[in-house]
N, C-alpha and C positions, 0 to 999 in steps of 0.2 A: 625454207631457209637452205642456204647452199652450205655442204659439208663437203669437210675434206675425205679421202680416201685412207683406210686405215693405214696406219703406219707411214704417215706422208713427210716425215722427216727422212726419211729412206729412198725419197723418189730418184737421187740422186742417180741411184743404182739401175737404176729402169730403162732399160733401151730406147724407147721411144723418148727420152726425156733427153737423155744423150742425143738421139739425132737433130731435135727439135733444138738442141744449144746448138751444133752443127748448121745447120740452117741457120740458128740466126748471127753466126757469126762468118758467115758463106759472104758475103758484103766486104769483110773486110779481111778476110783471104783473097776474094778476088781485086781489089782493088791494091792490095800488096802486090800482086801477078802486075797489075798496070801500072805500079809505080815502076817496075823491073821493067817496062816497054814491051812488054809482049803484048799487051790487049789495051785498049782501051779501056775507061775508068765506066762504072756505073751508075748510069743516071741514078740522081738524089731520089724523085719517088719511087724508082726500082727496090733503093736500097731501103729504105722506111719500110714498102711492104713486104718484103722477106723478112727484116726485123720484127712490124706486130704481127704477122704468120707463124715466125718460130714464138714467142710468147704467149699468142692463141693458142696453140698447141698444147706448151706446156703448160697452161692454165686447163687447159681441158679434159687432159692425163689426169690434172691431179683431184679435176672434183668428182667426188660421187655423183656416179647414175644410179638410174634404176633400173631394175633389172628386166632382162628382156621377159614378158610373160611367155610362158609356154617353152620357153628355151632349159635345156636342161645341163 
């Protein structure tokens, strides 16, 4: 059974979880840039998969692994 990581109400705070919002909302920073006429707009399945990348992400921050044997 898949569990959360302790204290997963808090991930909020977690770098990796910031950046992973950062990416997924990378799509529509850049596409603000291309409504301003500097670049062009972002192909539709560009942007889809950068958005389920950044929520893979954060889904995978927050569940529990196990732990590496032998690792200390």
């Amino acid at each position: 059974m898949m569990k959360l990581i302790d204290d997963w109400k808090a991930a909020w705070k977690l770098a990796s979880v910031w950046v992973f919002a950062f990416i997924g909302m990378f799509p529509d920073i850049y596409n603000a840039v291309a409504a301003m006429g500097w670049m062009s707009e972002l192909p539709l399945p560009a942007l889809w998969a950068i958005r389920g990348l950044a929520v893979a992400g954060i889904a995978s921050r927050l569940i529990k692994q196990q732990a590496v044997k032998g690792a200390k």
